[in-house]
N, C-alpha and C positions, 0 to 999 in steps of 0.2 A: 716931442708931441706930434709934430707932422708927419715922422717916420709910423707913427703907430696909427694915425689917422690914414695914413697908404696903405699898412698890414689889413686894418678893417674892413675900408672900401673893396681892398682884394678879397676877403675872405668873405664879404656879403657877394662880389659878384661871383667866384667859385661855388658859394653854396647856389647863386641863383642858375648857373652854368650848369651845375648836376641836377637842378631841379629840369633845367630845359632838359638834356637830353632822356631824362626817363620821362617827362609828363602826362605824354600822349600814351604810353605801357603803362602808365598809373592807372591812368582811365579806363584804359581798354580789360584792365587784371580785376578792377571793380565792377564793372559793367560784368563781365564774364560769371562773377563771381553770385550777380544780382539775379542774375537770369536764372542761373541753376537754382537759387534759392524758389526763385517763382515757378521755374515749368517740372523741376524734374523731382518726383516726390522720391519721401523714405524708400520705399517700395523698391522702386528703381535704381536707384542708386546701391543699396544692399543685393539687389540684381546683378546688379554689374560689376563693383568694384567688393563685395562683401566678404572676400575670403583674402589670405594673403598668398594667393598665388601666382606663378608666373605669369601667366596669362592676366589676370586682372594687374598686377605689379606692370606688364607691359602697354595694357590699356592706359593705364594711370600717366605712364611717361609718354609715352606719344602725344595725348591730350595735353600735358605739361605743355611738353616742346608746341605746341600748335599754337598754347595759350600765351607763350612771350610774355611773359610780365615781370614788374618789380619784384624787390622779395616782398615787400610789404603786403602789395594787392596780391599775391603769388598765397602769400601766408593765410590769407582772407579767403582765397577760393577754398584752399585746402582744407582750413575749417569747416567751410560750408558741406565738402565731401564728406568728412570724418564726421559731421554730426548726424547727418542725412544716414549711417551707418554704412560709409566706405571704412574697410579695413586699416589695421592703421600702416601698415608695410605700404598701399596706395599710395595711402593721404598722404607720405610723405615724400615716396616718389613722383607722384605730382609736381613739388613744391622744389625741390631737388633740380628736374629737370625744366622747369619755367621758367628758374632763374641761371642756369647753367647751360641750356642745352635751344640758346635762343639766337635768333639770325642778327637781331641788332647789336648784340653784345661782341658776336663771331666778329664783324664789318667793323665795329670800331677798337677791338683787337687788334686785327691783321692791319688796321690804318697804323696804329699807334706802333706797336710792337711786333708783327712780322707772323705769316702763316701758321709759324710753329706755337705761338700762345694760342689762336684759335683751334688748330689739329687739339691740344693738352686742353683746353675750356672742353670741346665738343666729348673728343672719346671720354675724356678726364669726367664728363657729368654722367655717361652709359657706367663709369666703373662705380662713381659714385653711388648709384643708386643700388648697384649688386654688392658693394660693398655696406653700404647700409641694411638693404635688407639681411643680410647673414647676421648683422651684431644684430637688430631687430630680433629675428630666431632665436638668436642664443640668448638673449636675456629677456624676452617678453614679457613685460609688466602686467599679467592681465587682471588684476586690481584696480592698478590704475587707470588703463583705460575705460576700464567701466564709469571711473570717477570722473574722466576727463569728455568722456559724454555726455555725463548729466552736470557738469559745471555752466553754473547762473554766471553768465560774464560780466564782471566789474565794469562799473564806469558809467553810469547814466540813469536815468530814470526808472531801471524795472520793465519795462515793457517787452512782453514776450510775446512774437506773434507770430509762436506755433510753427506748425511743418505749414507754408503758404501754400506751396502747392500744390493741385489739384489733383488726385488721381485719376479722374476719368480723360480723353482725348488725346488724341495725338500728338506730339511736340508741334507739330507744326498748325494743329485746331489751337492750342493754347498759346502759340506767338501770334495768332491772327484774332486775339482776345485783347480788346481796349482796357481791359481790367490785369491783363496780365501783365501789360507794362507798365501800369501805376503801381505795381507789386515791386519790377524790377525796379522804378524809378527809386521808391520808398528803402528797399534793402543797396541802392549804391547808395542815396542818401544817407543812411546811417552808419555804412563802413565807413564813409568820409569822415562822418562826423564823432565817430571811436576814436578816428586815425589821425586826423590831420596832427593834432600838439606833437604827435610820437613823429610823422614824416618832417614838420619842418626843425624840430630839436634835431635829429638826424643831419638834417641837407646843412643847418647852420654849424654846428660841432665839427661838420666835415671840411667846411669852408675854413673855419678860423683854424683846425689843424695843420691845411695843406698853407695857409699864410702867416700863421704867427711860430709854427713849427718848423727849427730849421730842418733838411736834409737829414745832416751827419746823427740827430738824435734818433729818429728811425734807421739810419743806418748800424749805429754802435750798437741797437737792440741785437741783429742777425750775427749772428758768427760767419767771422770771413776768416779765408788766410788759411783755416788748418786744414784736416785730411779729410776727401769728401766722405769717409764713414762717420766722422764727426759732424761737420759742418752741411751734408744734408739732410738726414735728420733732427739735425736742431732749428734748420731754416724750416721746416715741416711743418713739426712741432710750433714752433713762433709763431710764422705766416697767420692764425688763424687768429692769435691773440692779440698781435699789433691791430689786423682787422676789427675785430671785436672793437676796441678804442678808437680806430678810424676813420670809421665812412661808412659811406649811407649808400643803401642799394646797387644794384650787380654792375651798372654801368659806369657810376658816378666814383668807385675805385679803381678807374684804368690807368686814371693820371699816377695816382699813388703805386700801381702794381708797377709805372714803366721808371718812376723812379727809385722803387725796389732794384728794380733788375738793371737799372744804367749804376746802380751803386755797389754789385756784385753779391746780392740776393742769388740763391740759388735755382735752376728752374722750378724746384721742386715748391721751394719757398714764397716763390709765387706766385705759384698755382696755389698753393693752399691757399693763400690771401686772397684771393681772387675767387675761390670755394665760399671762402667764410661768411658771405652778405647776409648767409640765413642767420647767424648767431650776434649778432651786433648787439648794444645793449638794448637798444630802444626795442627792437625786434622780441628778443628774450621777454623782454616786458610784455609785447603783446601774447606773447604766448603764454605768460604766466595769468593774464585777462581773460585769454580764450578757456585753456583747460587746468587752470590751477597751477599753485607755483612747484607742488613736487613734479607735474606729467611736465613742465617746462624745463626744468632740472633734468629730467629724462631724456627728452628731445636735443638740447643743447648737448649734450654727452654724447648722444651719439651722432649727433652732427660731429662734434667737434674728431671722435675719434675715425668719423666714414673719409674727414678730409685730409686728416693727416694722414693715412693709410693710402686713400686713392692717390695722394701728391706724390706720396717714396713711389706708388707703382707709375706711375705715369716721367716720374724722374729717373726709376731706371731705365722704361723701355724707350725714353726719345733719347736717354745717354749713348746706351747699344744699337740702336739704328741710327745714331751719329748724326740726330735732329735737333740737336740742344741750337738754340741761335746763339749770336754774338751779343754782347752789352751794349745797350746804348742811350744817349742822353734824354733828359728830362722833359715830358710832353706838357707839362699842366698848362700852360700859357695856353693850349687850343679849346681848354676850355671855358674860356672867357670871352671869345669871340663866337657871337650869335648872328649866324648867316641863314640866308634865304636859301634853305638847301632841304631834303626831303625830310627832317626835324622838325625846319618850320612847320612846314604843310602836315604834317602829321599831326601836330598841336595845334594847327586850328583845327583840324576839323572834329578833333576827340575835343576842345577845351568846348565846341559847339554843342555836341555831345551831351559832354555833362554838364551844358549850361541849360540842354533841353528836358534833361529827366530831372538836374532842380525845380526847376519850374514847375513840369508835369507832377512836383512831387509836390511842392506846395498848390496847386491847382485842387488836389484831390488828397484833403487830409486822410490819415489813414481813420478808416472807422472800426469801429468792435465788432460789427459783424463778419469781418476778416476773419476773426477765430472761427466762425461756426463755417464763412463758407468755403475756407480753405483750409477747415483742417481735417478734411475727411482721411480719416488712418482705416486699414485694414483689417479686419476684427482681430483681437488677438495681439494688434501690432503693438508696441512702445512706443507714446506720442514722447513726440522729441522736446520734451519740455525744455532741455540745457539748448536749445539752439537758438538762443535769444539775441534780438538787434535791441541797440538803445539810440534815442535820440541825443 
């Protein structure tokens, strides 16, 4: 009894441990994601991001990389592109590169597990998205995506409040609008409140894995021992599916990725695992909420085959440049220790944050004439009826 009373204690404070170190990238990937909905109409966005090509496909990851977020708030911006009429080759390189191709994620890599996981996360997220985009090409659903723009997102009340947007003024006339941030305040309020049961089912599943789950069970999953034409693409392959079962957002699986690879996981093997944050169950769930459960089935495939494929390239090129590290022992114990270090300070000032646009958001209920005065569309245009928030 006592011993499973110590498992528990562990596995609420690991989940609360992963909650700390992404909290303040929650906030910051919602807030992000609130803003776009408020200042940057259809118009623009189909301007910028509307075709799927290089050039917009590179826009799309820069911006990712710039945005640093969870997958969860990462997944929410991406939405918000894709409905607003970003291509879907963007939207997903976005989403791709915010959770792969980010400075906090790199920093508690190279702490835990040594240069060479952060060089494999960083190039590993550039291949990822060129890899993706090629399967995207060759199998383009373009059915579905039609369906999966006009999909009403499960979960809440109904309320649909249009493209908010303004089209007339400057981004920066419409950030210096006291109206525009009761906009922003209202669309982070609602993704919270889509999201939260799916981020803390997540953070907790994660905990009680990494504590009531011995080692050696994740270990016996990965093939060790035989010939690396066997054993590293089957670690590839794996990597993404053990993930899928075990953790919660891009940060919050480093402890699990260094006991991968201190157990003779292969590099390749965990780098996929370490890819996989977009496909987890709870995540797949939201995406079946955002654009329907066949365009999520879609997504998921070719997530799952961009990371197996970018893991075998980036496991052979650091094999032949003679980059692979050495194995070594189990980090999870540092996530249980919460120190006064730039985590903290990061989390207060974003927990202030979104303690300020609650407020602001209950200050200033949303009213109906929202629709009429922000949902001026373009003659001709498609008002974006599927791009609905619920309370």
């Amino acid at each position: 009894m006592t011993e499973a009373l110590t498992h528990l204690w562990q596995a609420l404070l690991l989940a609360f441990g992963m909650f700390w170190e992404v909290g303040w990238s929650l906030v910051l990937g919602f807030a992000i994601s609130a803003i776009l909905q408020a200042v940057v109409s259809q118009q623009k966005m189909q301007a910028a991001l509307g075709r799927d090509g290089f050039r917009e496909t590179l826009i799309a990851t820069l911006a990712g990389a710039a945005s640093s977020s969870c997958s969860y708030a990462s997944a929410s911006v991406s939405r918000t592109l894709f409905k607003k009429g970003a291509a879907l080759i963007p939207s997903i390189a976005f989403v791709l590169a915010s959770t792969n191709l980010v400075v906090e994620l790199g920093i508690v890599l190279f702490l835990l597990m040594g240069w060479q996981f952060t060089a494999g996360e960083w190039i590993g997220g550039v291949v990822l998205v060129v890899v993706m985009g090629l399967i995207v090409r060759a199998t383009y659903p373009r059915r579905l995506v039609e369906e999966a723009r006009r999909h009403p997102e499960a979960g809440g009340s109904g309320h649909d409040h249009g493209d908010m947007a303004e089209e007339g003024g400057s981004l920066w006339r419409k950030l210096a609008r006291a109206e525009t941030w009761v906009q922003v305040a209202h669309g982070f309020v609602m993704d919270w409140s889509m999201l939260w049961k799916d981020l803390a089912l997540g953070f907790l599943i994660a905990g009680a894995l990494a504590a009531f789950v011995p080692d050696g069970v994740w270990q016996a999953l990965f093939v060790k021992g035989a010939s690396p034409w066997i054993q590293v693409p089957a670690n590839a392959l794996l990597g993404p599916v053990v993930a899928m079962l075990s953790f919660v957002c891009s940060i919050g699986n480093v402890p699990m990725a260094a006991v991968l690879w201190g157990s003779g996981v292969s590099f390749g093997g965990v780098l996929a695992f370490l890819f996989a944050d977009l496909i987890v169950l709870p995540l797949l769930d939201v995406y079946r909420r955002y654009y329907g459960w066949k365009m999520a089935a879609y997504i998921g495939a070719v997530f799952y085959a961009s990371m197996v494929l970018s893991a075998l390239v980036m496991d052979l090129a650091f094999n032949a440049l003679g980059w692979l590290p050495r194995h070594h022992a189990n980090v999870t114990a540092a996530m249980v220790h919460v120190s006064v270090n730039y985590t903290f300070w990061l989390n207060l000032v974003f927990g202030l944050i979104a303690l300020a646009l609650v407020i602001l958001a209950k200050r200033n209920p949303m009213q109906m004439q929202h629709r009429h005065s922000c949902g001026h569309h373009a003659p001709g245009a498609e008002a974006p009826q599927a791009h609905a928030h619920h309370h």
